[in-house]
Structures are given as C-alpha cells and as structure tokens.
GULUMNU-911909 format. One record per residue (C-alpha): residue in one letter; y, x, z. Coordinates in steps of 0.001 Angstrom, whole numbers, m for minus. Each point is the difference from the previous one (the first is absolute). Layout:
% residues N
[r "a"; [Y; X; Z]]
...
END
This chain:
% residues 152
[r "x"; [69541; 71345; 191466]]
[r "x"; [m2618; 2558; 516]]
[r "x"; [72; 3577; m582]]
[r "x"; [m2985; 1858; 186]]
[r "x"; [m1132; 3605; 265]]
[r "x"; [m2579; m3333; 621]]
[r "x"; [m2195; m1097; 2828]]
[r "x"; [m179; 2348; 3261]]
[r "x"; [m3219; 2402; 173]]
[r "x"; [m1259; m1641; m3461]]
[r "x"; [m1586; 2053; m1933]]
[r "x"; [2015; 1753; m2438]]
[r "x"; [m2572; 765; m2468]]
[r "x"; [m736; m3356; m568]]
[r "x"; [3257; m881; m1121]]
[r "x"; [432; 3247; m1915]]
[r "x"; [m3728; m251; m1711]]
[r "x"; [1687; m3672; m1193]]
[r "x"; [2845; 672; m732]]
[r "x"; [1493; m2682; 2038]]
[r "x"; [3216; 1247; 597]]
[r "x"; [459; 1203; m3409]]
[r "x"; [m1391; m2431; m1945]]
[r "x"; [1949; m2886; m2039]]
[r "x"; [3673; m150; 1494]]
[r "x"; [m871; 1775; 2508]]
[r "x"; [2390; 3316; m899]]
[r "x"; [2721; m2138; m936]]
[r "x"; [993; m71; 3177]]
[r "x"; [m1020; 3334; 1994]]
[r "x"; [1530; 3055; 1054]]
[r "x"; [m530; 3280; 1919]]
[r "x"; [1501; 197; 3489]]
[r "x"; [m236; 2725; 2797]]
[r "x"; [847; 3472; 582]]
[r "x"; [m3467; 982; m2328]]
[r "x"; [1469; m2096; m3134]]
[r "x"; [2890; 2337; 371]]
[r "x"; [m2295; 3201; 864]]
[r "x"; [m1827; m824; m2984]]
[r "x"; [3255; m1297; m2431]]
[r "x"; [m1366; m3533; m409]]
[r "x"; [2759; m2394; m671]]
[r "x"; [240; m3322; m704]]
[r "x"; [m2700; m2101; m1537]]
[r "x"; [m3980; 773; 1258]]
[r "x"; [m1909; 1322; m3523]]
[r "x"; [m3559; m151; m364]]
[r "x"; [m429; 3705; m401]]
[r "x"; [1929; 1353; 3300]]
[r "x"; [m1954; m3461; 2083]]
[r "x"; [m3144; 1288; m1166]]
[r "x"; [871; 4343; 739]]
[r "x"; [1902; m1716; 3491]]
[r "x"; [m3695; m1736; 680]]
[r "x"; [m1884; 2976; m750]]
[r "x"; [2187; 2045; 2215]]
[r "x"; [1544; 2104; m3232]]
[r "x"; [3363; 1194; m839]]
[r "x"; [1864; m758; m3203]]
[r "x"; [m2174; 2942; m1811]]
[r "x"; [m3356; m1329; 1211]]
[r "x"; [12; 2697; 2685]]
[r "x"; [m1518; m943; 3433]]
[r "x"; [3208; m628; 2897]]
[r "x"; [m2759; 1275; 2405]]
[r "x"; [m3209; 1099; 1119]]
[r "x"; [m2875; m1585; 499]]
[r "x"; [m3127; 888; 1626]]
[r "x"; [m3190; m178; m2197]]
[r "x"; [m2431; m2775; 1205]]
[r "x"; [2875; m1557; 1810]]
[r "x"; [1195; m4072; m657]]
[r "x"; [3105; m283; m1590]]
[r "x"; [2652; m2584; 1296]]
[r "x"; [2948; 228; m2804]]
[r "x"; [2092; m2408; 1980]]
[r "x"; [456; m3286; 1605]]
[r "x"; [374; m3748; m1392]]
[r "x"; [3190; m1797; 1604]]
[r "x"; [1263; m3299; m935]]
[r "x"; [3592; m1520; 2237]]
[r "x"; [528; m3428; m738]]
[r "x"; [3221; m2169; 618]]
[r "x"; [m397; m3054; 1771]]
[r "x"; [m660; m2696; m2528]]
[r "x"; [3781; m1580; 825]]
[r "x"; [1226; 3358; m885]]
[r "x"; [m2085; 158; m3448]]
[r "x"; [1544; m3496; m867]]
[r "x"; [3520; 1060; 735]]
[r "x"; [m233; 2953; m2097]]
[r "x"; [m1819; m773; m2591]]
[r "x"; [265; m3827; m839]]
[r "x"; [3811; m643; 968]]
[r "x"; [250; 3987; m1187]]
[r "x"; [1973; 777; 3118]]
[r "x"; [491; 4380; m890]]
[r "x"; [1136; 781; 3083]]
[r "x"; [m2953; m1565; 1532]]
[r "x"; [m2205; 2411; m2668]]
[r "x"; [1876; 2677; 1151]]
[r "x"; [m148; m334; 3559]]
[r "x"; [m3824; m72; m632]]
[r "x"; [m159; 3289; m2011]]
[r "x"; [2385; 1379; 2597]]
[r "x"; [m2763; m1432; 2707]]
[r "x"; [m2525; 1616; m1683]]
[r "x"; [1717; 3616; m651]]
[r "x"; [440; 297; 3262]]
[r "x"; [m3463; m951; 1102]]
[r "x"; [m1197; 3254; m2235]]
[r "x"; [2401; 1825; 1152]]
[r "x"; [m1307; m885; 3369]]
[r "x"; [m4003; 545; m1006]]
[r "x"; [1409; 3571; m1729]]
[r "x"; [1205; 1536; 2974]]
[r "x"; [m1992; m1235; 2396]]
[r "x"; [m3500; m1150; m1243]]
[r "x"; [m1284; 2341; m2305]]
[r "x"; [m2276; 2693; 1302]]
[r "x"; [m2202; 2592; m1477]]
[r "x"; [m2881; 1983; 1605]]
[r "x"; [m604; 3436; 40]]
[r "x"; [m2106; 2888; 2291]]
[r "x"; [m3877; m277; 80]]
[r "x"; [m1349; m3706; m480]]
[r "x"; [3644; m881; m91]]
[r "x"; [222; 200; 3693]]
[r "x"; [4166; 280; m477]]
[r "x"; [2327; m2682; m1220]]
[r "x"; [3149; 983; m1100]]
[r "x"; [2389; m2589; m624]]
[r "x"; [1961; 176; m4180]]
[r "x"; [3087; m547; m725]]
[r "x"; [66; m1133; m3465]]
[r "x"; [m2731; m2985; m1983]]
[r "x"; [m40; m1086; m3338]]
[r "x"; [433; m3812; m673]]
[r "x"; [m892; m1860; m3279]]
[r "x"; [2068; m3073; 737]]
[r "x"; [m1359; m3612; m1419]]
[r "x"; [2399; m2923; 212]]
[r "x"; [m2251; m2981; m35]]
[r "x"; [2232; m3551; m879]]
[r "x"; [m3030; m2458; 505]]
[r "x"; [m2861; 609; 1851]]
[r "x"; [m3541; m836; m768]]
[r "x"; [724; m3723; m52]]
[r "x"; [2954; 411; m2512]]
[r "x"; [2304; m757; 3065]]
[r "x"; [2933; 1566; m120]]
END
C-alpha cells in the first residue's frame, strides 16, 4: 500500500504537467486531508479542477492564497510517497485484512498530522531571511494498491 502526496522533494510540476496523479483511476481513490482542505472546504474525493487551482496556489474562485514576488521561483508544494512494508501490503490487500488497511491510513494520518505542525515553513522579510513555521497544509491524498510492478 502506498499513498502518495508521491516521492519526497520530487518535483511537483512534473506530476501535475502529467497528470499522474489524476490520470486513469487515479481519483477513484483520493481525498483532501489537512487543516487547508478544511480552510478551503475540500471534502472528500481530489477533483481535477481544485488539484490543478491547489497546484497553482489558487483558491476555489481562482484567486491567488498568497503573494508572490515577481521574478521569484515558485515551489507549489512537495511530492511524498509512505509505503507499507511489502508484508503489510500483502496482508491488507491480498488476504484483505481491513484492519490492517486501516491501521495504515491511521499510520499515515498521523504522519501528516506530524509534517503539518511541525514541518511546514514559509519565508518572509527581505530575501526571505525569516522562517516562520504554519500551522495548517493542504494534502491531495493518492492511495496507490500496486506499485509500478503491479505488486500489490
């Protein structure tokens, strides 16, 4: 079992320009977690539209959630993928084991809320010389069954 908001420091553009995440099955099995999903009133199952406006760094109305500097690079987020140990995959998903799956989801709830409160950092003050640490992120959830192998 892998759920992604991906691979760590991957490019996010890359995956948004290809619509990997959102391609196929992909939204089938997504949601929104984290205290921005419920800033910006996304619930349940990741659409196209609001991954897209999240990427670009828009609210629900196409307005921008903050300011950017002209001539600046703009980093809309970070890639994360957790895994499950492959023992843990097979339990849960070939002998369907839920509480297994749950105990995973529950794993990997409280590893955002962990990277929410304590990871996420935004700059400000001339050449962004201060970091100030958030307290809320916005998470476009992927549950992956199989990986790139078609392994469960």
């Amino acid at each position: 079992m892998v759920c992604s908001i991906g691979r760590l420091y991957a490019k996010v553009n890359d995956y948004a320009t290809d619509n990997y995440y959102t391609q196929n099955q992909g939204l089938a099995n997504s949601s929104w977690y984290g205290k921005g999903a419920k800033i910006l009133r996304h619930d349940g199952q990741v659409s196209i539209e609001e991954y897209n406006n999240a990427y670009q760094g828009l609210d629900n109305n196409g307005q921008p959630l903050r300011q950017r500097q002209s001539g600046k690079k703009y980093n809309p987020g970070r890639d994360i993928t957790l895994s499950a140990p492959k023992s843990v995959s097979l339990l849960g998903l070939v002998k369907e084991d839920k509480a297994v799956i749950e105990a995973h989801d529950k794993a990997v709830r409280t590893t955002f809320d962990y990277v929410e409160r304590n990871c996420i950092f935004t700059r400000t003050g001339k050449g962004g010389a201060n970091h100030l640490q958030t307290d809320n992120a916005l998470f476009a959830v992927f549950q992956h069954d199989d990986n790139r192998n078609q392994d469960p």
